[in-house]
C-alpha positions as CSV (number, residue, x, y, z in Angstrom):
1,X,106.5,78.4,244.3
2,X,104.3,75.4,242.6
3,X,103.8,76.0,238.6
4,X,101.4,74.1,236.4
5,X,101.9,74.0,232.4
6,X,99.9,72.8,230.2
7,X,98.7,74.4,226.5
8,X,96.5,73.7,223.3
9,X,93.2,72.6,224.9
10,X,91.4,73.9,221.4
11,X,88.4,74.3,223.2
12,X,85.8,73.6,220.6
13,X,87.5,71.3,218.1
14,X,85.2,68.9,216.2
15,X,87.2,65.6,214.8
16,X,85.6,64.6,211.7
17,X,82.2,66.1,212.1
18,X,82.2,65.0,216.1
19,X,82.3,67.6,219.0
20,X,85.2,66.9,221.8
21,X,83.0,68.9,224.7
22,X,82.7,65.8,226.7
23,X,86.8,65.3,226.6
24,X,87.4,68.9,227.3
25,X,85.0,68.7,230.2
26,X,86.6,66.0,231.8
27,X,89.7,67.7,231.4
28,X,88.8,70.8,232.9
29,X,87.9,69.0,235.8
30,X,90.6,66.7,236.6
31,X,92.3,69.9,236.3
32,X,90.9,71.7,238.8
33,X,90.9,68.9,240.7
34,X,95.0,68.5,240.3
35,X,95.3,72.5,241.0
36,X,93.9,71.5,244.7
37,X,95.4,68.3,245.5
38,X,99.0,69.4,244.1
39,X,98.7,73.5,245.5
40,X,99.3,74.5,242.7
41,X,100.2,78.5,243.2
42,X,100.5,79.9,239.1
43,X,99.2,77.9,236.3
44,X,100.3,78.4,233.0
45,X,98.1,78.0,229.4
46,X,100.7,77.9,226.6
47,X,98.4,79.4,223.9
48,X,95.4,77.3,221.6
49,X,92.5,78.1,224.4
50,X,89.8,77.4,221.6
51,X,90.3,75.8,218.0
52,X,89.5,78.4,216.2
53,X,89.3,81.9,216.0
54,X,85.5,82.4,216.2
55,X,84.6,79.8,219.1
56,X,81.2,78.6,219.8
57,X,79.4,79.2,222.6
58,X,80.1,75.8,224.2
59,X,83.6,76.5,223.7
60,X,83.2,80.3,225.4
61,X,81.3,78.5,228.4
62,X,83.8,75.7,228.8
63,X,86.5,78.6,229.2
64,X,84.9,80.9,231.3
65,X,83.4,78.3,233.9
66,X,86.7,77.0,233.9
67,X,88.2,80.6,234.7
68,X,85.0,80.9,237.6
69,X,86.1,77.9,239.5
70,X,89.9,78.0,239.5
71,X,89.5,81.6,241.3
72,X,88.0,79.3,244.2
73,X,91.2,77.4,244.2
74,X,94.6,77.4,246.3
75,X,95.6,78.6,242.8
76,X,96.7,82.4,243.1
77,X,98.1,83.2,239.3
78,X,96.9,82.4,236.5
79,X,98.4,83.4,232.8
80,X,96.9,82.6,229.7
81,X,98.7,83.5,226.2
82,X,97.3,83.4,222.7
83,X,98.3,81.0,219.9
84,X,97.6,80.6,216.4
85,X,94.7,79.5,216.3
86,X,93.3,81.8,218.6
87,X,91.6,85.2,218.3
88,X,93.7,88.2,219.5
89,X,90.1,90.0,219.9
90,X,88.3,87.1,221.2
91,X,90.8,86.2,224.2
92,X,91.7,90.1,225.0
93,X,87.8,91.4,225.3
94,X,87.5,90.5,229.2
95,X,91.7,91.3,230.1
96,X,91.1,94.0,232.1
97,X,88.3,92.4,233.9
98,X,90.2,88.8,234.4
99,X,92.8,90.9,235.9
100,X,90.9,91.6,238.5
101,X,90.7,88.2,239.3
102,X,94.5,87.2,239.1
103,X,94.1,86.4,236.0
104,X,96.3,87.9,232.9
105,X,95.7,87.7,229.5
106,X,97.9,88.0,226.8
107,X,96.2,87.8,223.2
108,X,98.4,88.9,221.0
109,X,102.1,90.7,220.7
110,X,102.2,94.6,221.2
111,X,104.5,97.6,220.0
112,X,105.7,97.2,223.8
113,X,106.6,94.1,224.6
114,X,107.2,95.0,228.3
115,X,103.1,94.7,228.1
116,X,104.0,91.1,228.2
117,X,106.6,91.1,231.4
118,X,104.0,90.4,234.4
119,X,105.2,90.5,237.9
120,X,103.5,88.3,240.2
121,X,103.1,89.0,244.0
122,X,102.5,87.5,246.9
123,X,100.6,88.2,249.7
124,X,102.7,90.8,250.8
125,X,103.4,92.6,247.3
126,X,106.7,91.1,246.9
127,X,107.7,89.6,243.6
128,X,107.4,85.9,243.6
129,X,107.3,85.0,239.9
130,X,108.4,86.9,237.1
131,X,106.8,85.4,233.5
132,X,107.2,87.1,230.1
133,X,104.5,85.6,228.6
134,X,104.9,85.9,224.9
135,X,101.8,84.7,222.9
136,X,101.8,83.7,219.0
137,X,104.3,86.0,217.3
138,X,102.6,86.7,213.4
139,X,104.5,87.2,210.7
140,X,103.4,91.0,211.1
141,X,104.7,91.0,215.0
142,X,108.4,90.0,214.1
143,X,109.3,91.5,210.8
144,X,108.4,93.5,207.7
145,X,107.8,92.1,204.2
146,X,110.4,92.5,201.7
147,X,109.7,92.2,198.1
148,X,111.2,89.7,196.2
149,X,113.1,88.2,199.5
150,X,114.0,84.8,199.2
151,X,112.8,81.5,201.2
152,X,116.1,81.2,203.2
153,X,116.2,85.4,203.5
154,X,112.4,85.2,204.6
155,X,113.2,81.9,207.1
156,X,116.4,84.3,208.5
157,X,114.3,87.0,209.3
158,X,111.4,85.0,211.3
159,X,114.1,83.2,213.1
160,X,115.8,86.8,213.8
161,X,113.0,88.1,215.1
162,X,111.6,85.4,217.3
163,X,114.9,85.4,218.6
164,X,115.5,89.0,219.1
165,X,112.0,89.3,220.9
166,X,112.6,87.4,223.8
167,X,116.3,89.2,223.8
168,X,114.4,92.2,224.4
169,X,113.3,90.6,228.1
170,X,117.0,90.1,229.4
171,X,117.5,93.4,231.0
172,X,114.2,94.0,232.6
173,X,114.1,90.2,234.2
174,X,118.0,90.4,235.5
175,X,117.0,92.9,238.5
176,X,114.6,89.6,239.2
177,X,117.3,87.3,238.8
178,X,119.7,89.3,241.3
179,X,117.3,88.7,244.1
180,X,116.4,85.3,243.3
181,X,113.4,85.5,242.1
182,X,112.3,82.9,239.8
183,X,111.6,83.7,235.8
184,X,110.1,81.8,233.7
185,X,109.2,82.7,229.5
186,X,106.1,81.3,227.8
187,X,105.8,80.8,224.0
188,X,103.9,79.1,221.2
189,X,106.0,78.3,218.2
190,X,107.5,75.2,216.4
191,X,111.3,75.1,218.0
192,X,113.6,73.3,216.0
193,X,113.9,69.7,216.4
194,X,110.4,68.7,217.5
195,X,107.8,66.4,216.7
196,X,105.0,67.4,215.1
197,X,101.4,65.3,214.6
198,X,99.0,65.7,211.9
199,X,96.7,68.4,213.8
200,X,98.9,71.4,214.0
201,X,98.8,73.8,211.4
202,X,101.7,75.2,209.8
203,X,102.4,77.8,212.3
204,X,104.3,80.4,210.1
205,X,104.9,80.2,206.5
206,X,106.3,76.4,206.1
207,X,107.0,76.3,209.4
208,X,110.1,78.8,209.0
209,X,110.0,79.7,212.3
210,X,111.9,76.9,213.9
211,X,114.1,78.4,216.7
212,X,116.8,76.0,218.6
213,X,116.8,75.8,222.5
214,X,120.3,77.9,222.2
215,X,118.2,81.0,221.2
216,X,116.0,81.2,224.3
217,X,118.5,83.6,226.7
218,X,119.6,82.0,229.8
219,X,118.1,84.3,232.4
220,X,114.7,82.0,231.5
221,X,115.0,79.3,234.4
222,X,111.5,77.6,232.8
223,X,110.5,78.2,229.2
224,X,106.6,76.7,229.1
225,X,105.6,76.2,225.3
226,X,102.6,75.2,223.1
227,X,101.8,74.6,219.9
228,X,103.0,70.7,219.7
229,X,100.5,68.2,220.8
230,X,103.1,65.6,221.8
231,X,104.9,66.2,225.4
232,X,108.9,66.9,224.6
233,X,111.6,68.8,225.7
234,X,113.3,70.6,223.0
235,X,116.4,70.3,221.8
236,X,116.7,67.8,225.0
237,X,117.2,70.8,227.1
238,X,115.1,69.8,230.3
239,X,114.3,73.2,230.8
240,X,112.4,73.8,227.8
241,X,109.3,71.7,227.1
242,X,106.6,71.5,225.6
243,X,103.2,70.4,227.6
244,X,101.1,68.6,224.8
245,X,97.5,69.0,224.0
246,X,95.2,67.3,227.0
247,X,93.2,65.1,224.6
248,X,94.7,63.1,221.0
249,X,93.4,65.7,218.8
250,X,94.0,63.3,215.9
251,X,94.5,59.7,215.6
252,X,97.8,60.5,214.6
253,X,98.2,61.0,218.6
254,X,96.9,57.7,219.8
255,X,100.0,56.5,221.3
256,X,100.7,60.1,222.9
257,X,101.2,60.1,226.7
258,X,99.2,63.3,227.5
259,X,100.3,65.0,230.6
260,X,101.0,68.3,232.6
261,X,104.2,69.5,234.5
262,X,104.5,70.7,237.4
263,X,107.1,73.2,238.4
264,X,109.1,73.6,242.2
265,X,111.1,76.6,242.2
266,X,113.4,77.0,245.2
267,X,115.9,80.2,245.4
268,X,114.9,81.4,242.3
269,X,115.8,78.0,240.0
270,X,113.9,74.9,238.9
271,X,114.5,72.1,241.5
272,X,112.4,69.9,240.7
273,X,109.8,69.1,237.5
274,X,107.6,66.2,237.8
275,X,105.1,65.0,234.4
276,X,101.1,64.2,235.7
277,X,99.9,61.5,233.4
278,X,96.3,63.1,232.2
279,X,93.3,60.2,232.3
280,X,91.4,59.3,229.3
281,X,87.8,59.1,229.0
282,X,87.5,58.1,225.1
283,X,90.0,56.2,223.0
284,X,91.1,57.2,220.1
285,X,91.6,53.8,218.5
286,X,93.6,52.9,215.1
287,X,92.6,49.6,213.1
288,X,95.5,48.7,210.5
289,X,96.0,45.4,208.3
290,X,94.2,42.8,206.3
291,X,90.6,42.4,206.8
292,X,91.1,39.4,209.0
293,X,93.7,41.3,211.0
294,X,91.2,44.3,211.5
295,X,88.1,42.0,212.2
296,X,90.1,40.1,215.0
297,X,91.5,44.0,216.3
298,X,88.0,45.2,216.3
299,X,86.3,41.8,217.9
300,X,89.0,41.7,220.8
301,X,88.8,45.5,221.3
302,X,88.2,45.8,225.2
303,X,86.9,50.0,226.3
304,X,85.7,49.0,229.6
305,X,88.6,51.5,231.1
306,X,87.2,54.4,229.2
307,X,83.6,55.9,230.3
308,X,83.2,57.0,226.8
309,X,83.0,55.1,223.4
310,X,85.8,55.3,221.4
311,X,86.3,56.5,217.8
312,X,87.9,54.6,215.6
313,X,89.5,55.0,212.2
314,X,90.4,51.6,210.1
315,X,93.0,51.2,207.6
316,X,92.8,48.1,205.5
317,X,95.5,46.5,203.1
318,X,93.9,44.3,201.0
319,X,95.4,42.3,198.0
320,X,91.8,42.7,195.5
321,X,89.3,44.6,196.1
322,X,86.5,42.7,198.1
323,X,82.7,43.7,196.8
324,X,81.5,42.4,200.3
325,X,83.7,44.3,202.1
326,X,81.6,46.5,203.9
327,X,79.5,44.4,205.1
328,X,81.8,42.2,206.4
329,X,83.4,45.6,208.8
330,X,79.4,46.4,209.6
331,X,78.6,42.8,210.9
332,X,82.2,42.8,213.5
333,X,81.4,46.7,214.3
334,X,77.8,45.8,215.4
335,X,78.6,43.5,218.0
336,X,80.6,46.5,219.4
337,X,78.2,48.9,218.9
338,X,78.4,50.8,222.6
339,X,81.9,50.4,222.9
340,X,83.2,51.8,219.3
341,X,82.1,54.3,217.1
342,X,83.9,54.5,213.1
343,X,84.7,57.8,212.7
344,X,86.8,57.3,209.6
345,X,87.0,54.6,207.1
346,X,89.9,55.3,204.7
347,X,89.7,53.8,201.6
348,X,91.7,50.1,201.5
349,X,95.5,50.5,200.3
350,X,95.5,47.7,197.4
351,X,98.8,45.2,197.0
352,X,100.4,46.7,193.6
353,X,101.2,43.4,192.3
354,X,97.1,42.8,191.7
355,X,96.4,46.2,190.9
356,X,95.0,47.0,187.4
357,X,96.1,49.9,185.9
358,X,92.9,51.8,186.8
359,X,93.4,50.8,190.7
360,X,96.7,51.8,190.6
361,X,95.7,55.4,190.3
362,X,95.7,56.9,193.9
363,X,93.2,56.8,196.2
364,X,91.0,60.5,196.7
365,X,92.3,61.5,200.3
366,X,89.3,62.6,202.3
367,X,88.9,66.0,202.8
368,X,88.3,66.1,206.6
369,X,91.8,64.7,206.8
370,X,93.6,67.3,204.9
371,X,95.3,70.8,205.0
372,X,94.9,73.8,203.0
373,X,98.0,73.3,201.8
374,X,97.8,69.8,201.1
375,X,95.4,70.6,198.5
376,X,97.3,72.8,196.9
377,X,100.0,71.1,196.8
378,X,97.9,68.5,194.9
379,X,96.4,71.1,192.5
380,X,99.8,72.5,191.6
381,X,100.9,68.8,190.9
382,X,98.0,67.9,188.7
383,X,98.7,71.6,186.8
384,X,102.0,72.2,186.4
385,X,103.6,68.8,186.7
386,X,107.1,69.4,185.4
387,X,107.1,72.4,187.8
388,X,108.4,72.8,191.5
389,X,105.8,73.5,193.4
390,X,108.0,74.6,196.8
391,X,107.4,78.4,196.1
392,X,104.2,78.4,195.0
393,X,103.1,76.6,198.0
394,X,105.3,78.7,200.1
395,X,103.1,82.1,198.8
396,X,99.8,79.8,199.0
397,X,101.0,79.1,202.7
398,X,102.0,82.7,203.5
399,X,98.5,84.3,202.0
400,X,96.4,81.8,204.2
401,X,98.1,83.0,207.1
402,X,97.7,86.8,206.2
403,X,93.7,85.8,206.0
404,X,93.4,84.0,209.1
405,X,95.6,86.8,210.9
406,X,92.8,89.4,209.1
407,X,90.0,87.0,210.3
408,X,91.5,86.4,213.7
409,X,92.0,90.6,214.5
């Protein structure tokens, strides 16, 4: 049995104002491409399909000509779960019909959660692959507000009841196990210990939800995760990964190593896991240092690997401010006008030894580049500024993720 895992293609996701369909086309089709040439049998789509939980139509077409061409594949299972950022409506409309294809869906968490053990056959009807495919857990799925309930009470009880949720698994899969047939768990969640990049939302209130690779029960011989764009094992527990997002989805990513894994189980355990390097066709490229430095970075930059122009964001450190300095960037980005584009121009970090008072004051932060709570978190400073802001921020965080939970259903 041949398993493919990969997550968070956020179908749809703009960066700046910029679409990424070209990306997530390429994707797609090196994907397919990989499901032949590897024989692939199951693939596995750790939650984040689309970016958000209203996609656009591009987005929806991406997905479901995606879905029309792996049927025609060696590929014989295919298992999708939700994630945060996903629409339990949206990716549970067409379950029953994808099922008809081979293909299971699993939007969102349900009273049962047996409705999220799926058996998979073979040819002859025999169990070959046992998944509990657990999608985004909401704070609604897991426990029950308590009034008044502190932030380490309210950070117990998430943990608790991720925890106790995939408990709930262990006596249904051991029959499985017994024969030696291979089980494998799917999540999307922020595990303890991993490495985070600027793109991913706070997945539950601060990020509370952080469970260790100790709390995943043992009987999972694969434990396929999403929500993390960078590649990682957690906990360094081979076992338990997660797969990365396909493409940087922001340039806090441009050194990420995007990849898949791919899964051989024999007699029912993991033998073998081997990581698929995913090409690029657009850089994301990060320009960083004096105005010299950049120039030079910018004049030397070589995309004739890439079949797509990159985007570029510059950072300058400057020691006074320069009045020409824009013009300066435009003459050094126009003789690289079909290989870069400059998506994002952050304002230059002045030396504080020849600031003026008045430029000492920080810099606006763009808005494109900032989270809800970020935002906050700057408006409770500037209000209450001999307050803590932690629980205020904490309630801000939890009622945003009641409205995208009401927006989402």
């Amino acid at each position: 049995m041949r398993v493919l895992h990969t997550s968070d293609w956020h179908l749809g996701q703009r960066l700046v104002t910029l679409e990424r369909t070209e990306e997530h086309q390429h994707f797609l089709d090196w994907l397919l491409q990989t499901i032949e040439r590897e024989q692939v049998d199951t693939l596995l789509m750790a939650g984040d399909v689309f970016d958000t939980g209203a996609p656009s139509n591009t987005a929806l077409k991406l997905y479901y000509d995606f879905l029309r061409k792996v049927c025609d594949t060696c590929c014989r299972h295919i298992v999708f779960i939700g994630g945060n950022h996903d629409s339990v409506s949206t990716l549970n409309a067409p379950k029953d019909l994808l099922a008809c294809m081979n293909i299971r869906v699993v939007g969102g968490a349900t009273p049962d959660p047996l409705d999220e053990l799926i058996v998979l056959n073979d040819a002859a009807g025999k169990p070959e692959l046992v998944v509990c495919a657990v999608p985004f857990l909401r704070d609604r799925d897991i426990r029950l507000s308590v009034p008044g309930e502190s932030y380490e009470e309210r950070e117990i009880r998430i943990k608790q009841g991720i925890a106790d949720h995939y408990a709930q698994f262990v006596p249904h899969v051991q029959p499985y196990k017994n024969q030696n047939i291979p089980v494998v768990a799917m999540g999307h969640l922020f595990a303890a210990g991993g490495t985070a990049s600027e793109s991913e939302k706070e997945i539950h209130v601060g990020n509370l939800g952080q469970i260790g690779a100790a709390q995943f029960p043992a009987e999972f011989g694969y434990v396929a995760l999403g929500h993390l764009h960078r590649p990682q094992k957690v906990n360094n527990t081979n076992h338990i990964r997660y797969s990365g997002s396909p493409i940087p989805l922001s340039f806090s990513e441009v050194t990420d190593n995007k990849v898949v894994f791919i899964l051989d189980f024999e007699a029912g355990k993991l033998a073998e896991l081997r990581e698929l390097d995913i090409p690029v066709c657009r850089k994301l490229v990060r320009f960083k240092g004096d105005l010299e430095k950049v120039k030079q970075q910018i004049a030397v930059y070589d995309n004739s690997s890439y079949t797509l122009p990159a985007w570029a964001e510059i950072q300058l450190e400057l020691d006074t401010p320069l009045p020409d300095l824009n013009q300066q960037l435009d003459e050094v980005l126009q003789l690289k006008k079909d290989e870069l584009h400059l998506l994002i121009n952050r304002p230059p970090i002045i030396s504080k030894e020849r600031q003026t008072l008045e430029q000492q004051i920080q810099e606006e932060a763009d808005l494109h580049t900032l989270k809800e709570s970020d935002v906050f978190l700057k408006r409770c400073e500037s209000a209450f500024p001999e307050t803590d802001p932690t629980e205020l921020v904490a309630s801000f965080s939890e009622l945003l993720e009641l409205m995208r939970q009401e927006v989402e259903s």
